[in-house]
C-alpha positions, 0 to 999 in steps of 0.5 A: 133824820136827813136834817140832824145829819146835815146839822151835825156835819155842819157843826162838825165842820165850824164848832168841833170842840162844841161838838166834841164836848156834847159827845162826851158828856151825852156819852158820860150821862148814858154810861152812867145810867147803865152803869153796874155801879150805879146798880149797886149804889141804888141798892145800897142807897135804899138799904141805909137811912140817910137821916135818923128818925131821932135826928141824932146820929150814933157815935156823933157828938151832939155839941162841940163842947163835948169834943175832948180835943178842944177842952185843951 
């Protein structure tokens, strides 16, 4: 433990924008797992398909031609 504090103030010391980077991204990474929104988005993830067993989608043209605005 005595190591990783010694590396850390040694980093601190020469590289503090590497330093203050990493701090933020590891904090960003760990807040976002134990987020209550991620909770929710799991859950509604699970809940809805993201692809259709046809493979067609409802309320979606099947081709362009059948889009009204480019028949002009």
């Amino acid at each position: 433990m005595a190591a990783v504090e010694a590396k850390t103030k040694n980093a601190w010391a020469k590289e503090l924008t590497l330093v203050v980077s990493f701090s933020g991204w590891g904090l960003h990474i760990i807040t976002a797992t134990v987020s209550s929104y991620s909770k929710y988005a799991t859950m509604i993830n699970k809940a809805a398909p993201y692809n259709y067993p046809n493979r067609e989608m409802p309320g979606k043209p099947s081709n362009r031609e059948s889009l009204p605005a480019l028949k002009l």
